[in-house]
C-alpha positions in Angstrom: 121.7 182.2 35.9 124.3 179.5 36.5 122.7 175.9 35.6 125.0 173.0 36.6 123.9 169.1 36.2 125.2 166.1 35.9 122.8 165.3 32.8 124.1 168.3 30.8 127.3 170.1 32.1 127.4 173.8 33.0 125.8 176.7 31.2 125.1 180.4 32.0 121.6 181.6 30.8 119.9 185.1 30.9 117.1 183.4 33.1 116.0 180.4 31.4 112.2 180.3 32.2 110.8 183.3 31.0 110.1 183.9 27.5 112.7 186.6 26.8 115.5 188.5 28.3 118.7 190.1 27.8 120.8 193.1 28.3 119.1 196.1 29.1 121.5 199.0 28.6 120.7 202.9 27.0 123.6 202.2 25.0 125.8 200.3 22.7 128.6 200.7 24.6 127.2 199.8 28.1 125.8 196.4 26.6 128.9 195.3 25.2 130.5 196.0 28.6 127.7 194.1 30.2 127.9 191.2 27.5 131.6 191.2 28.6 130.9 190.9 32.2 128.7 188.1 31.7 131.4 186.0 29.2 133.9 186.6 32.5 131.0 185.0 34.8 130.9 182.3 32.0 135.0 181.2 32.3 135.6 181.6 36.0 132.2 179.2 36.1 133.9 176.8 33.7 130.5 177.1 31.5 129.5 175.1 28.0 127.6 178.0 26.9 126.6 181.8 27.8 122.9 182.2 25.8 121.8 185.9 26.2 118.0 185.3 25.0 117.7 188.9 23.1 115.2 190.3 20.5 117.5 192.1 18.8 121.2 191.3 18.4 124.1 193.2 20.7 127.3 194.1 18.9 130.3 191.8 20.8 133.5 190.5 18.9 132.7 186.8 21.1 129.1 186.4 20.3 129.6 184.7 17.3 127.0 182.3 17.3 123.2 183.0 17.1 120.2 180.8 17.2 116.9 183.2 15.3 114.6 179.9 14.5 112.4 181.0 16.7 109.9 183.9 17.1 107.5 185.9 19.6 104.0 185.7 18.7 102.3 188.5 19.9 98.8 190.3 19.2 97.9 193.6 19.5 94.7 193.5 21.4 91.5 195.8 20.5 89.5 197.6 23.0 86.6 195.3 23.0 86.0 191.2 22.8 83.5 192.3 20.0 85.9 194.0 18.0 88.8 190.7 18.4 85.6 188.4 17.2 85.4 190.5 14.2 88.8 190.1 13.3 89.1 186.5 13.4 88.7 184.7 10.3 85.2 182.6 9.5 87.1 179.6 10.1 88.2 180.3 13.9 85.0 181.5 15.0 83.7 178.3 13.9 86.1 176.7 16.1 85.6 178.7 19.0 81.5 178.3 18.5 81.8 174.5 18.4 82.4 174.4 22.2 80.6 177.0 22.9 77.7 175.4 21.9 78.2 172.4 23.5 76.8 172.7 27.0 78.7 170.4 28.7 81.9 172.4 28.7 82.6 175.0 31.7 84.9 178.2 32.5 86.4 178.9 35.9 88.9 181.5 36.5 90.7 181.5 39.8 94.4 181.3 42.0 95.9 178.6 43.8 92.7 176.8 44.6 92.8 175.8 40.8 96.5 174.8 40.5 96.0 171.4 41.2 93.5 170.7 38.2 95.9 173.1 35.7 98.3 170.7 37.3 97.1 167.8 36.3 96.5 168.8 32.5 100.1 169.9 32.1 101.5 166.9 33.2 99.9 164.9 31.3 100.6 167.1 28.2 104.5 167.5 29.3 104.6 164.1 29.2 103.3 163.6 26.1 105.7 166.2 24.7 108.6 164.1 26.0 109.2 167.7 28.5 109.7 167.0 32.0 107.1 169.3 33.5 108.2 172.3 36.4 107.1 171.7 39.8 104.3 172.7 41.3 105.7 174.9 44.1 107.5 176.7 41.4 103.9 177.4 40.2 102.4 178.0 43.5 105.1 180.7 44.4 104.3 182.7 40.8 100.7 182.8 42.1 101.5 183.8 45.3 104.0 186.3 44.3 101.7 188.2 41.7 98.4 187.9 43.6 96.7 190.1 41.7 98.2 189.9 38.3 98.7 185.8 37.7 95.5 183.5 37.4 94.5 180.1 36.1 91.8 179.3 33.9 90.3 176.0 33.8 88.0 174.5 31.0 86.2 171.5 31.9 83.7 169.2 30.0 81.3 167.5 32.1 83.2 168.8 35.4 86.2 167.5 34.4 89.3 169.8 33.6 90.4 169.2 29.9 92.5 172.6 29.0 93.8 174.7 31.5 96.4 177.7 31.3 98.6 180.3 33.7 98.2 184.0 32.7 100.2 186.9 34.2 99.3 190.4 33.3 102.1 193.2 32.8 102.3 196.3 32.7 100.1 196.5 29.2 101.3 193.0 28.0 99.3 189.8 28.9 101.8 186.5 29.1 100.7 182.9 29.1 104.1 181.3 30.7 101.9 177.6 30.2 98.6 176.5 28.1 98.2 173.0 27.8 95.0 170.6 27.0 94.6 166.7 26.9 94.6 165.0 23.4 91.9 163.0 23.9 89.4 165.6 23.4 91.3 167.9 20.6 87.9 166.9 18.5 86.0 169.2 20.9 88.1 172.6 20.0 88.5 172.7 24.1 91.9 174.5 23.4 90.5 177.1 21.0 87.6 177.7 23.4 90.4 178.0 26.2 92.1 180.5 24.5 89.2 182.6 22.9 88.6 183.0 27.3 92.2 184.1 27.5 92.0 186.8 24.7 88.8 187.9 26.0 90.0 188.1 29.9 93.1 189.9 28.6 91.2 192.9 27.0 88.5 192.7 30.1 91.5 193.8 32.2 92.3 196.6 30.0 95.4 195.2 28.3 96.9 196.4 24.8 98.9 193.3 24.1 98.8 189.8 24.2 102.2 187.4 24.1 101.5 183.7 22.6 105.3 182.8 23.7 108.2 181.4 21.6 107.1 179.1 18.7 109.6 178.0 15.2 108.7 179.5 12.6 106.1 178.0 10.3 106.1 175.1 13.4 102.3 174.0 14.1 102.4 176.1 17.1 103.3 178.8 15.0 100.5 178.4 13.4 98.2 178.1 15.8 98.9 181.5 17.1 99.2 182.7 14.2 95.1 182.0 13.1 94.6 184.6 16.1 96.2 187.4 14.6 99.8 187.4 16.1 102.8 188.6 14.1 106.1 187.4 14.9 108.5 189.5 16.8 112.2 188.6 16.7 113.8 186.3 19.1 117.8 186.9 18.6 119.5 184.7 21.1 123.4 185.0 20.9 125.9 182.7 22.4 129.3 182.6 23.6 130.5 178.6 23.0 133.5 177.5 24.8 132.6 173.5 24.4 130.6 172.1 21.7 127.4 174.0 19.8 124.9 176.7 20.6 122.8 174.4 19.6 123.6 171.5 22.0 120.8 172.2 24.8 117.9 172.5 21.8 115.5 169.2 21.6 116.1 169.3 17.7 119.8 168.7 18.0 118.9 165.1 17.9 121.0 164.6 20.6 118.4 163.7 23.2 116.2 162.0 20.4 116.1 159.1 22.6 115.6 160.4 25.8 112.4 162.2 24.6 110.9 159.2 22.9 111.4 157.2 26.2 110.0 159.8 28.5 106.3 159.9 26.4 106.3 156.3 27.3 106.6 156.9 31.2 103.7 156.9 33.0 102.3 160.5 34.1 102.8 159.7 37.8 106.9 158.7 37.5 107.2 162.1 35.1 105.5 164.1 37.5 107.9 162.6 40.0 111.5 162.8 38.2 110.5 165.7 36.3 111.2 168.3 38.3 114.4 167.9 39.3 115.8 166.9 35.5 114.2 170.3 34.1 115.9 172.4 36.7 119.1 171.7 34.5 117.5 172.7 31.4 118.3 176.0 30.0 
């Protein structure tokens, strides 16, 4: 995908928001001759960078540069909810019984007609992330798209939506593109209830796996989906620089240090606003 803005320059990215993807080829030699194709798109565009996000690496003399910080945390799901429950350490199914004690939190699964209350929650965490959040059409067209294999579930406490979170089911693999939950009520383990709901739906629907997303390793994140069970997978993404870094476009390069710390002081409202349009430029 070719990515042009003002706010960061040109870049060509194997499809920059989806959690992995790269050249699919039976061969060695057929992916370096697709690896070469794509470098060609990359000069005639007059790109930065050409990132390939692979899990494992492809052999090409110009792909010198790799970023492998970062991992796929994935869980191999059991047949039954009562068999996941028995895996999980004492600690997490204390965390996941908290809230489910309390009676004043609520499940609802549903489509569109909830995408304005998941909208709302990932905002306000975007924002506090210093990410400028996707739009919501963007969201509304994956719904649309995969009727009967994307959904949104919504946890509220005392009917209001505190954790909400996008699933879309593959073929055998379960993928949650967006999770998110308010900080305010982290004390309430809404986000480990959330997700206990998530495992559980997967394995209702008969799936065998269950994809956490990208996370750095030993990051808190990492962590987090880690307590489930997950085992990291490789993320090998490989880059052909023409202008500065492969590293340039990543939030730790500490070249947009500022920029982040100014846009968690923005109000919710001016992110959801701007937002869109800035993080159609970011690979």
């Amino acid at each position: 995908m070719k990515m042009d803005t003002r706010l960061f320059g040109r870049f060509v990215v194997s499809l920059p928001d989806v959690n992995t993807v790269g050249v699919i080829a039976d061969s060695a030699e057929v992916a370096s001759l697709l690896v070469g194709e794509a470098i060609q798109v990359a000069d005639d565009f007059n790109a930065k960078n050409l990132e390939l996000r692979h899990e494992q690496l492809v052999e090409h003399p110009k792909l010198v540069h790799q970023v492998t910080d970062k991992v796929h945390m994935r869980l191999a799901l059991p047949a039954t909810d009562e068999e996941l429950w028995s895996q999980l350490k004492s600690k997490v199914r204390s965390q996941i019984r908290k809230p489910q004690r309390n009676t004043d939190f609520s499940v609802e699964w549903g489509g569109v007609e909830l995408l304005d209350q998941f909208y709302d929650v990932f905002c306000q965490n975007m924002r506090d992330l210093g990410t400028p959040p996707f739009g919501k059409a963007l969201l509304a067209s994956i719904l649309d798209a995969f009727t009967d294999s994307a959904e949104i579930c919504c946890v509220r406490l005392g009917g209001s939506t505190v954790a909400s979170a996008l699933l879309i089911h593959g073929p055998g693999t379960t993928q949650v593109p967006s999770s998110s939950s308010l900080r305010r009520v982290n004390s309430t383990n809404a986000n480990m209830l959330m997700y206990w709901h998530l495992l559980e739906r997967s394995i209702q629907r008969g799936q065998s796996e269950f994809d956490f997303g990208r996370s750095s390793k030993d990051s808190g994140t990492f962590r987090f989906k880690k307590q489930w069970g997950a085992t990291p997978h490789p993320a090998a993404w490989q880059h052909y620089v023409r202008e500065g870094s492969a590293e340039d476009m990543r939030p730790s390069s500490g070249k947009y240090d500022l920029m982040i710390k100014t846009w968690k002081k923005l109000p919710v409202g001016v992110t959801r606003l701007i937002g869109p349009s800035i993080v159609r430029g970011i690979p």
